[in-house]
C-alpha positions in Angstrom: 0.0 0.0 0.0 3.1 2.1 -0.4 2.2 5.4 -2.1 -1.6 4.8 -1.6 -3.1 8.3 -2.4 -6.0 9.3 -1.2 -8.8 11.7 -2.3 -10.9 14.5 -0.4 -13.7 12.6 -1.2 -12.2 9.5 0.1 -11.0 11.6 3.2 -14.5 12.9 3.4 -16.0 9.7 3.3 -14.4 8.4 6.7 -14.3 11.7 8.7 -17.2 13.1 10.5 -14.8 15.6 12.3 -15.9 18.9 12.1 -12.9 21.4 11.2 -10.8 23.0 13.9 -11.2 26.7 14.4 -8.0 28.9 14.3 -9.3 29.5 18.1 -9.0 25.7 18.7 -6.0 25.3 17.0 -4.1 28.3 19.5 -5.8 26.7 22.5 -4.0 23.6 21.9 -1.4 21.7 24.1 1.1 18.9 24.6 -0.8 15.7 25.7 1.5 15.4 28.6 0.0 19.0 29.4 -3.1 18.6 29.1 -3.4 14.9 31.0 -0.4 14.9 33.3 -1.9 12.2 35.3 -2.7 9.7 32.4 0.8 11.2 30.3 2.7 9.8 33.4 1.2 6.1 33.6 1.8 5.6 29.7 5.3 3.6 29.9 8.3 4.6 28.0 11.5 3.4 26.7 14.0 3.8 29.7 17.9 3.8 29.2 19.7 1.0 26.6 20.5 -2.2 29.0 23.1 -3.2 25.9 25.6 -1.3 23.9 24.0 1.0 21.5 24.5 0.2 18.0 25.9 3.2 15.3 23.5 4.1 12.5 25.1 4.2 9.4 24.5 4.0 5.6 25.9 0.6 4.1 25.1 -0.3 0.3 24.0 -4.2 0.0 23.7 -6.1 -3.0 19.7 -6.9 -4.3 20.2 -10.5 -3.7 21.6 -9.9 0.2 18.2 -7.4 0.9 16.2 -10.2 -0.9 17.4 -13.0 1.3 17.2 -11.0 4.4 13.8 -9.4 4.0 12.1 -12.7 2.9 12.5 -13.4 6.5 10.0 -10.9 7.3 10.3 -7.8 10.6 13.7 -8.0 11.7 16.0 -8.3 8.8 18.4 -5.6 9.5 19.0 -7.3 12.9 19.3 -10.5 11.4 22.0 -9.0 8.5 24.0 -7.6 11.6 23.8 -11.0 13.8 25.1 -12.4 10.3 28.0 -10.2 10.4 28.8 -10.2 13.9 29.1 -14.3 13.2 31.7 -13.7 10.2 34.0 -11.1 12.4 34.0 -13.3 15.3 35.3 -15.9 12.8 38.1 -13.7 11.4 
């Protein structure tokens, strides 16, 4: 559904939302502002337990991505357990 564009009347179709008013839109605040008490009990991501990994840009060939992703959520994790194996070999 990548690139899945959608029309007004489409949009118009789902929405029974009634625009915001420019008054509305000024009186708005952050959720954790407006519902400190419920904002607090959502949980959040605490501190990394493990070593954080670098971000960086790496250029794989078609058939590696292809072999990977068949595999479904989780590939890139599963291309760097891959790699980790092969450098603890070396």
């Amino acid at each position: 559904m990548t690139g899945q564009k959608f029309t007004q009347a489409d949009m118009d179709a789902v929405s029974d939302n009634p625009d915001l008013t420019e008054d509305q839109i000024r009186s708005m605040v952050p959720f954790a502002q407006a519902f400190p008490e419920l904002a607090a009990k959502i949980p959040t991501r605490g501190p990394q337990k493990a070593a954080k990994k670098i971000s960086t840009t790496i250029r794989l060939s078609p058939e590696v991505i292809t072999h990977f992703k068949a595999g479904g959520p989780g590939w890139q994790a599963r291309i760097d357990s891959a790699l980790k194996e092969w450098v603890a070999g070396h």
